[in-house]
C-alpha positions as CSV (number, residue, x, y, z in Angstrom):
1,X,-40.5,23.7,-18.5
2,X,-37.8,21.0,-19.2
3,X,-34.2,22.3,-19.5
4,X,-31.3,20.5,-20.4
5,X,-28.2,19.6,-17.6
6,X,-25.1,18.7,-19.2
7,X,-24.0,15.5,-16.7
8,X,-20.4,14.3,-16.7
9,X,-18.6,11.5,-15.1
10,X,-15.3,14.0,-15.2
11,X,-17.5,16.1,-12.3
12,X,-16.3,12.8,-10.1
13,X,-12.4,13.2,-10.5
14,X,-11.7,16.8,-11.3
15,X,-14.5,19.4,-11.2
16,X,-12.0,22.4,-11.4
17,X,-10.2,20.8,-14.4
18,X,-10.2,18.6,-17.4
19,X,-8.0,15.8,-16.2
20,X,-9.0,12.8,-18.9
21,X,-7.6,11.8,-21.9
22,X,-3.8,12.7,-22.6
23,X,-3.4,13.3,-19.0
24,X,-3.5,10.2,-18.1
25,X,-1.7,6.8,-19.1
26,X,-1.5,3.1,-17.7
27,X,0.9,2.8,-15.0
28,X,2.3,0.3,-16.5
29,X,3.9,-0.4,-20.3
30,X,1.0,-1.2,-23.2
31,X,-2.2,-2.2,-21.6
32,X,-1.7,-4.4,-18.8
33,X,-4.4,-7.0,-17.4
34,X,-6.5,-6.1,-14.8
35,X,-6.4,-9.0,-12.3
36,X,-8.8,-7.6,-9.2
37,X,-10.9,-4.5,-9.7
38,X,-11.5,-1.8,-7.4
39,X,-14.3,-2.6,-4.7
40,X,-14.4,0.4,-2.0
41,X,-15.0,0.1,1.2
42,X,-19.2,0.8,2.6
43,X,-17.0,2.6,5.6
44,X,-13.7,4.2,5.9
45,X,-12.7,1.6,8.2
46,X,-14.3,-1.4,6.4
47,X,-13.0,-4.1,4.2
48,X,-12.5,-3.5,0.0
49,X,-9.9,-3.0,-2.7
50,X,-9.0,0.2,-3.1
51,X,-7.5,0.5,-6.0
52,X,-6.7,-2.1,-9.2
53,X,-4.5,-4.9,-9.2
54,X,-2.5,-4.7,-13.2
55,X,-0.8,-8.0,-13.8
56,X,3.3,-7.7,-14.8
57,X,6.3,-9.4,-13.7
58,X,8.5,-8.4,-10.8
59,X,11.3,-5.4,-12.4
60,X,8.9,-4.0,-14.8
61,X,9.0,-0.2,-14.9
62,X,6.5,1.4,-12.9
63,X,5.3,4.6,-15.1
64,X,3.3,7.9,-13.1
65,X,0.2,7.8,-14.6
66,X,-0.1,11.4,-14.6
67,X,2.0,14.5,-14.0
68,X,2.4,16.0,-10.8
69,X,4.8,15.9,-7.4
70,X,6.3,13.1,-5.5
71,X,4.1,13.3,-2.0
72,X,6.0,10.1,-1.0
73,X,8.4,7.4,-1.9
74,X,9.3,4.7,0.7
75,X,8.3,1.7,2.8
76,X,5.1,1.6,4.6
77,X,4.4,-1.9,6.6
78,X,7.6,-3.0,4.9
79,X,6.3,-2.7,1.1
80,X,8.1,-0.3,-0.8
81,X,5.2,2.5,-2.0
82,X,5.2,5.8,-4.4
83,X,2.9,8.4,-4.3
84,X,2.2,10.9,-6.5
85,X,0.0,14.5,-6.2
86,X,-1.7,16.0,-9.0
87,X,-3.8,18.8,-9.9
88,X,-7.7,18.9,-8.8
89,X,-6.6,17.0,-5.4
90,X,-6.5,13.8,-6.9
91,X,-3.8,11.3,-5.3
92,X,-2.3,8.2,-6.9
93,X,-0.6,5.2,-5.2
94,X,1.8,2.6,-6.5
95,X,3.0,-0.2,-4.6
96,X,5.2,-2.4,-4.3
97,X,7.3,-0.1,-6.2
98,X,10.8,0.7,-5.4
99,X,11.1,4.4,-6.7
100,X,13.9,5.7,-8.5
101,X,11.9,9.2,-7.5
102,X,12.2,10.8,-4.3
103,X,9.6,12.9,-2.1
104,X,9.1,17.3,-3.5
105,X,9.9,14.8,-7.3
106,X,8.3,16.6,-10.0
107,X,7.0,13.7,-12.5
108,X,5.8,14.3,-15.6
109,X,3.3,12.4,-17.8
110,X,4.2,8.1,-18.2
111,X,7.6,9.1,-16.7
112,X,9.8,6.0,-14.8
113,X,8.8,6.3,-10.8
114,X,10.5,3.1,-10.1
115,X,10.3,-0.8,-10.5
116,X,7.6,-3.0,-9.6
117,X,9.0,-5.3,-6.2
118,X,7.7,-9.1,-5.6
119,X,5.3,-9.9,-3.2
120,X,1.9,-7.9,-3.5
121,X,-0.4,-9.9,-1.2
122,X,-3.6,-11.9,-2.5
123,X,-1.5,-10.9,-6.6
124,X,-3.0,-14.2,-7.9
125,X,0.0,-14.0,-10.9
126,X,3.6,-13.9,-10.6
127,X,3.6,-9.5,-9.9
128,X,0.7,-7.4,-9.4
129,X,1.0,-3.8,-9.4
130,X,-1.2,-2.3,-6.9
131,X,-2.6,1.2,-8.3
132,X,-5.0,3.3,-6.4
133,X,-6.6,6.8,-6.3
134,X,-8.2,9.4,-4.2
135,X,-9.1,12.7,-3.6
136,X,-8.6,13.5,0.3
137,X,-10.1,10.6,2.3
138,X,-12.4,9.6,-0.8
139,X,-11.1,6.1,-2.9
140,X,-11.7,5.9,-6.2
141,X,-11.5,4.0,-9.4
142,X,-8.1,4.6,-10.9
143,X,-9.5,3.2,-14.1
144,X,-11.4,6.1,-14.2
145,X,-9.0,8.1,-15.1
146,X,-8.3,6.4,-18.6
147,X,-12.1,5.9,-20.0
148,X,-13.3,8.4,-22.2
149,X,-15.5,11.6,-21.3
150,X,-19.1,10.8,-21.6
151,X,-21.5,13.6,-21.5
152,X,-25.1,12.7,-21.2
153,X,-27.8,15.2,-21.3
154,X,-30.5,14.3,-19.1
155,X,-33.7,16.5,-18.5
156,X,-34.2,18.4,-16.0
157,X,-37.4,19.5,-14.8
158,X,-37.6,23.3,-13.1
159,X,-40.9,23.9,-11.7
């Protein structure tokens, strides 16, 4: 007997919710240029790039991709870095930013966090905003976030 499974990429980022489409925007004005993808890490302690670097000049505005609550807004090994909680346990980062937000922040939707800083290492343009994601320990793309929901039906054999 060959049923039907309703497979979606959206099970990755947010099983308990929704969380594509119009809740989610580029962290940066218009469509900015990728410049170095996301490559995780085969270990938690190994080498990758966890996250995307977006090409734009030093003091543009950094936007929140999504809604949700300052976690943290500060320097960590003496870059300036916002982070943002949303719903589902997802986690976005955004450095070098210096915020104009401030840790217990709520942000809403494409709403000013602060202004990309100089100096993102291994940026091969003039400013690179670094922009990752996670939910607990796990990396993931943050370009998922902004693709479309695909559902694919695939068969699925019940013996």
């Amino acid at each position: 007997m060959v049923h039907l499974l309703i497979v979606s990429m959206l099970a990755i980022f947010a099983p308990q919710s929704a969380a594509v489409g119009p809740h989610w925007t580029w962290p940066l004005p218009g469509s900015p240029v990728v410049v170095r993808g996301f490559d995780p890490p085969s270990a938690p302690w190994g080498s990758g790039h966890r996250g995307v670097d977006l090409a734009a000049p030093p003091g543009t505005v950094v936007l929140a991709a999504g809604g949700g609550t300052v976690a943290f807004a500060g320097n960590v090994a003496g870059q300036p870095v916002v982070s943002i909680d949303h719903p589902g346990g997802l986690r976005t980062t955004y450095e070098p930013v210096t915020a104009i937000v401030h840790s217990g922040d709520s942000v809403s939707l494409a709403q000013p966090i602060g202004v990309l800083a100089a100096g993102h290492p291994g940026c091969v343009v003039a400013g690179c905003l670094h922009w990752g994601l996670r939910r607990e320990q796990t990396y993931l793309d943050p370009l998922a976030l902004l693709r479309p929901l695909h559902i694919r039906l695939k068969p699925l054999v019940v013996g």
